[in-house]
BAGU-50895 format. One record per residue (C-alpha): x, y, z; residue number from 1. Coordinates in Angstrom, 1 decimal, always signed. Example, Ala and Ser with C-alpha at 12.3 -4.5 7.8 and 13.67 -1.06 7.14 Angstrom:
atom x +12.3	y -4.5	z +7.8	num 1
atom x +13.7	y -1.1	z +7.1	num 2
END
This chain:
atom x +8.2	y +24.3	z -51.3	num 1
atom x +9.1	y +20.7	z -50.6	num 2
atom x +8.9	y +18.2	z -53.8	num 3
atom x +9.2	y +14.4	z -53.9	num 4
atom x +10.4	y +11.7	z -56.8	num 5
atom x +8.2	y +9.3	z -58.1	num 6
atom x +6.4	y +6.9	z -56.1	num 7
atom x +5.2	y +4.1	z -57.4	num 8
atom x +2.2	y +3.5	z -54.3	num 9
atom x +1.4	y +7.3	z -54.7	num 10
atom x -1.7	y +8.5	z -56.5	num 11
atom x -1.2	y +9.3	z -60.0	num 12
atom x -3.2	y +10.9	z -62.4	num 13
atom x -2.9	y +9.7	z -66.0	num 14
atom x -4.5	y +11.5	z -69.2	num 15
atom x -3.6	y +10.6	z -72.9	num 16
atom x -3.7	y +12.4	z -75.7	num 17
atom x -0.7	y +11.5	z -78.9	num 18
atom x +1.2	y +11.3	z -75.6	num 19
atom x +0.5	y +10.3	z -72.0	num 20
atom x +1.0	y +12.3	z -69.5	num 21
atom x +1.8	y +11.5	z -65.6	num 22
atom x +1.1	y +13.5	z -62.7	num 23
atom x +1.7	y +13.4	z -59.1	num 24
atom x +1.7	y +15.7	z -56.1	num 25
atom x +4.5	y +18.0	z -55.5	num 26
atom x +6.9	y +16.1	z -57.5	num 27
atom x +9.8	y +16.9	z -59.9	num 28
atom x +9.3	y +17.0	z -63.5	num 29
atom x +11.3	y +16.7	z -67.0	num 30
atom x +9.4	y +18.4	z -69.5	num 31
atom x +10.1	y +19.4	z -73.5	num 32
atom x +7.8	y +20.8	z -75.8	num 33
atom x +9.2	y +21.8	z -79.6	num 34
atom x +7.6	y +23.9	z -82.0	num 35
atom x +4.8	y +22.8	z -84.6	num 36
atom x +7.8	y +22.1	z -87.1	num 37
atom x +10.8	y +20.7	z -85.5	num 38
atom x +10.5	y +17.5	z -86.9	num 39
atom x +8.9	y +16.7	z -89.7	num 40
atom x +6.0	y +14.8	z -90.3	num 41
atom x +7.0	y +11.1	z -92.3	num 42
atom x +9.8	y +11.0	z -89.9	num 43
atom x +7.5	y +11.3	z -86.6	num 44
atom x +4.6	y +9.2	z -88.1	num 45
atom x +7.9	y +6.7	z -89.1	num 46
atom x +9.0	y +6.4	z -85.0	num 47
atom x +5.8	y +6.3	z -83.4	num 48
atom x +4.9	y +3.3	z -85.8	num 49
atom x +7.9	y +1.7	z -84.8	num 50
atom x +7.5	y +2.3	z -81.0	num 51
atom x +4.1	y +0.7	z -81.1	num 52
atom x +5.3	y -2.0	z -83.0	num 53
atom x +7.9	y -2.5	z -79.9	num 54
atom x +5.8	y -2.4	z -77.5	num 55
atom x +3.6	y -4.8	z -78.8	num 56
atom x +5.7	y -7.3	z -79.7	num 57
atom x +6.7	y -7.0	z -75.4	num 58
atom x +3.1	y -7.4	z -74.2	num 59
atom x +2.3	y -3.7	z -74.1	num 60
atom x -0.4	y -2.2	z -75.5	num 61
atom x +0.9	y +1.8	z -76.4	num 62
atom x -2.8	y +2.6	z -76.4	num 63
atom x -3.5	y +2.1	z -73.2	num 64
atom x -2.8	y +4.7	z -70.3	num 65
atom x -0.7	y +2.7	z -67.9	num 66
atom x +1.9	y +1.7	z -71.0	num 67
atom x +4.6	y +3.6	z -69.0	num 68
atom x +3.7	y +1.5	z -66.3	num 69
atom x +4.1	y -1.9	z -67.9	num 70
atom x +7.2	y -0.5	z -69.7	num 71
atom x +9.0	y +0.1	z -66.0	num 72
atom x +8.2	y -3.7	z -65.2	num 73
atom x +10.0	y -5.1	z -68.0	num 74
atom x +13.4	y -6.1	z -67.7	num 75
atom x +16.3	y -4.0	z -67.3	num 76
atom x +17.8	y -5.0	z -71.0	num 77
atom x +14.4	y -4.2	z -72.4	num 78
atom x +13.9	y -1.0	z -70.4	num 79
atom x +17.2	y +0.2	z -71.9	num 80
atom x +16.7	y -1.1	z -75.5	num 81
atom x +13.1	y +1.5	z -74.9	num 82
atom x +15.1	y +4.6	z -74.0	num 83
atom x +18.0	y +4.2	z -76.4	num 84
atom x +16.0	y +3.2	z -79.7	num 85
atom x +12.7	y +5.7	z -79.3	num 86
atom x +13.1	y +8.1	z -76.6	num 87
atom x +17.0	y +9.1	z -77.2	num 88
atom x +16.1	y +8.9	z -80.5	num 89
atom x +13.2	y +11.2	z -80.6	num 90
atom x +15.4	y +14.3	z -78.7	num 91
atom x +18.3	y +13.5	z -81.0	num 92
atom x +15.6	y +14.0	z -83.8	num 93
atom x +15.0	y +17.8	z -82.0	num 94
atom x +18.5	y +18.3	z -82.1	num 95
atom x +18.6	y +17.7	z -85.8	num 96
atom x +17.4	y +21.7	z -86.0	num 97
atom x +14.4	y +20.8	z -88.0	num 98
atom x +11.9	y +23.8	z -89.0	num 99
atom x +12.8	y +27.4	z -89.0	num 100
atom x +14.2	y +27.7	z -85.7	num 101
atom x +13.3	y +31.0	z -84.5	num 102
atom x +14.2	y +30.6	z -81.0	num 103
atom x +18.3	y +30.9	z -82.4	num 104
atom x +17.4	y +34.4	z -82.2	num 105
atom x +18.2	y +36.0	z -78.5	num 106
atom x +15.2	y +38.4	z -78.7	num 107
atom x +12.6	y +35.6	z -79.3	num 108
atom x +14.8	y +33.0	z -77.0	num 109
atom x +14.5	y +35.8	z -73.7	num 110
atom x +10.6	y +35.9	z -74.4	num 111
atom x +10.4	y +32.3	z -73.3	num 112
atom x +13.2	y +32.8	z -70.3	num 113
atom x +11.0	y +35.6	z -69.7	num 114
atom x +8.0	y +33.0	z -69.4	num 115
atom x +9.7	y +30.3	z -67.2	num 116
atom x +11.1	y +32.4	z -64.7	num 117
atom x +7.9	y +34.9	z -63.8	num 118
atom x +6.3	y +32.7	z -61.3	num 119
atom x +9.4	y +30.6	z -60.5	num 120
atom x +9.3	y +30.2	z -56.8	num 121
atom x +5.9	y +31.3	z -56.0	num 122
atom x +3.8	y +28.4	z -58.3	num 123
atom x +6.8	y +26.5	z -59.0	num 124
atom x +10.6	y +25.5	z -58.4	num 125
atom x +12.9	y +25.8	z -61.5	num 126
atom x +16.2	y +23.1	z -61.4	num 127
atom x +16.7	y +24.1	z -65.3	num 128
atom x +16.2	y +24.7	z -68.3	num 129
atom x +17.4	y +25.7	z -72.0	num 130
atom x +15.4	y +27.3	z -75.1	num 131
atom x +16.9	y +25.5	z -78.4	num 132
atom x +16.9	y +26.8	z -81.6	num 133
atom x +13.2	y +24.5	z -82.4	num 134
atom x +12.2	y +23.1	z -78.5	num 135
atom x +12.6	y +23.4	z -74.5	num 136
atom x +13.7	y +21.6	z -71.7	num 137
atom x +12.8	y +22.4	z -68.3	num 138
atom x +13.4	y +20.5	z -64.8	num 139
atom x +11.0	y +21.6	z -61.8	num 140
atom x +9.7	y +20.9	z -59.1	num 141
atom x +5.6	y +21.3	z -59.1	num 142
atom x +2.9	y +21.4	z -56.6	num 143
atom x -0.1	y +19.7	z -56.5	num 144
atom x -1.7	y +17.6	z -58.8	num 145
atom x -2.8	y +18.8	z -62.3	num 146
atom x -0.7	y +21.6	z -61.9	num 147
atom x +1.9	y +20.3	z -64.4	num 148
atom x -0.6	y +20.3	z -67.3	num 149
atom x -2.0	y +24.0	z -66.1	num 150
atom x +1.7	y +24.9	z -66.5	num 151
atom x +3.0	y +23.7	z -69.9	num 152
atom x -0.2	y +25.7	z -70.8	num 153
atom x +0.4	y +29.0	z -69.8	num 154
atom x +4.1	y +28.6	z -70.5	num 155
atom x +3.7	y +27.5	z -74.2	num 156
atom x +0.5	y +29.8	z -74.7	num 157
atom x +2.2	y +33.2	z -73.3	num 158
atom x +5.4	y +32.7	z -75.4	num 159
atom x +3.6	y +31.7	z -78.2	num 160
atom x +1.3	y +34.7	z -78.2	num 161
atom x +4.8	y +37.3	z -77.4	num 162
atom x +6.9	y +35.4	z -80.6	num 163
atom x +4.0	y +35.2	z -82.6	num 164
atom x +3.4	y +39.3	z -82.0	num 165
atom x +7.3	y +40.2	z -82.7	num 166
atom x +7.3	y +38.3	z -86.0	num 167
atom x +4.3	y +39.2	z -86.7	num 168
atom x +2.6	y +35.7	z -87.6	num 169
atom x -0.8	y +34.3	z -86.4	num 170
atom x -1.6	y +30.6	z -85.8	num 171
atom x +0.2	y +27.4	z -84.4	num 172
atom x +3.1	y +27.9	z -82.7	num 173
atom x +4.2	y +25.3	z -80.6	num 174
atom x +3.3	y +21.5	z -81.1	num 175
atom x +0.4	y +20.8	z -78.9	num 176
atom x +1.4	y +18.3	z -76.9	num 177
atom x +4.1	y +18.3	z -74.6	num 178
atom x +6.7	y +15.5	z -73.9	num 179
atom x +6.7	y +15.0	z -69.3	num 180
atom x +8.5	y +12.4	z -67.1	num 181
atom x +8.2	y +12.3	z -63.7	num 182
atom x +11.7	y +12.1	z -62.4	num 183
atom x +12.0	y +9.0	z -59.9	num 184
atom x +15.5	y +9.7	z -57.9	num 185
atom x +18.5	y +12.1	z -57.0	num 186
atom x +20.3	y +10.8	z -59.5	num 187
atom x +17.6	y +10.7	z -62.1	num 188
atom x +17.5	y +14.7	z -61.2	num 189
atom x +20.8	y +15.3	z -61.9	num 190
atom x +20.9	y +13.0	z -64.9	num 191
atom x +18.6	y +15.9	z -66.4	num 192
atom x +19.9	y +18.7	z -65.3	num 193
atom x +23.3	y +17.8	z -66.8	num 194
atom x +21.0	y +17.0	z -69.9	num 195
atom x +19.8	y +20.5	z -70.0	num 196
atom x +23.2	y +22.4	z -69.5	num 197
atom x +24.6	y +19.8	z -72.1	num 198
atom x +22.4	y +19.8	z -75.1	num 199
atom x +23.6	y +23.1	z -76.8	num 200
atom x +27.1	y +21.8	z -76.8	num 201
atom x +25.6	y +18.2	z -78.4	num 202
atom x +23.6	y +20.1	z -80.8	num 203
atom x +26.8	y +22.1	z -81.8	num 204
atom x +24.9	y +25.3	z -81.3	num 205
atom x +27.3	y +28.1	z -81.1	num 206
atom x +27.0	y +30.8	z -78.4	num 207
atom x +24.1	y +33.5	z -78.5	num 208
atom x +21.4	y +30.7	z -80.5	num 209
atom x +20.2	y +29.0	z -77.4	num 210
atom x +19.8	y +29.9	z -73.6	num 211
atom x +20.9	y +27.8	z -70.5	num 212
atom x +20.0	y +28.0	z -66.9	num 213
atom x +20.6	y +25.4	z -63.9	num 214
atom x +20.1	y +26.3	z -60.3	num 215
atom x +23.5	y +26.8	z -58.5	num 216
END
């Protein structure tokens, strides 16, 4: 399978739910989705106040489904000023370890490996990923368009249904929405994949509460 960064000219396909959601054919993705109580609450409703409030006051409407896209057209300062004060800021908020963070426990942790890797290289490419204690990365590359959606799905709903059954709960397990960027360069790719193999050792997780992968 072939796969392609972001192009700009390229048809994409936008839906918007909390969060919006990009999608292109055969293109490389970053993806993160966290469990229904990683972060609390006040703090969440707190940031995405903020981030509207930013965007607004630079022209952009955060309601709107091409937000991203005015938010790449700004300048480079302002760009920047974006990704340090909301995005870094909402991961760092993951790595706080909110919630009960099952997923420290190596049993639960394989059943999402376990979901990742079964159709790796027939319906998709993995580049990496890593279960944390309360949320999970993953870099690959995706055919198609829509498929990225389709995906998170059956990834978060399989594992969800296997972690649920071993500790035996019922209900929510994973937030609903997932958090995707499509990634626009080589460099951009490797930013994430060292991302991925780094954020245990940025957590300070110790060995055996998280898992780590990244293709060789």
């Amino acid at each position: 399978m072939e796969f392609r960064f972001f192009d700009p000219s390229a048809k994409t396909d936008v839906t918007h739910g909390d969060l919006p959601h990009w999608e292109q054919a055969n293109a490389f993705y970053f993806i993160t989705w966290r469990t229904a109580d990683s972060i609390p609450s006040g703090v969440l409703a707190k940031w995405q106040t903020e981030r509207e409030a930013w965007l607004w006051s630079h022209g952009i409407d955060g309601r709107m489904d091409d937000w991203q896209r005015k938010l790449e057209e700004l300048p480079e300062e302002a760009h920047r000023e974006f990704y340090q004060r909301f995005t870094a800021e909402w991961h760092g908020l993951l790595d706080e370890c909110h919630g009960k963070c099952v997923l420290k426990s190596p049993d639960l942790s394989l059943l999402v490996e376990n979901s990742l890797r079964y159709f790796d290289g027939q319906r998709y490419q993995l580049e990496a990923f890593v279960v944390m204690p309360n949320h999970v990365h993953v870099l690959a590359g995706i055919p198609g368009r829509g498929e990225m959606k389709r995906l998170c799905r059956a990834w978060k709903n399989f594992s969800a249904m296997q972690i649920n059954k071993a500790l035996g709960h019922h209900g929510q397990f994973w937030q609903w929405e997932s958090f995707d960027h499509l990634v626009r360069s080589a460099a951009s790719l490797q930013k994430f994949r060292d991302y991925i193999v780094k954020n245990p050792s940025k957590a300070r997780l110790k060995p055996g509460e998280y898992r780590v992968w990244a293709k060789p």
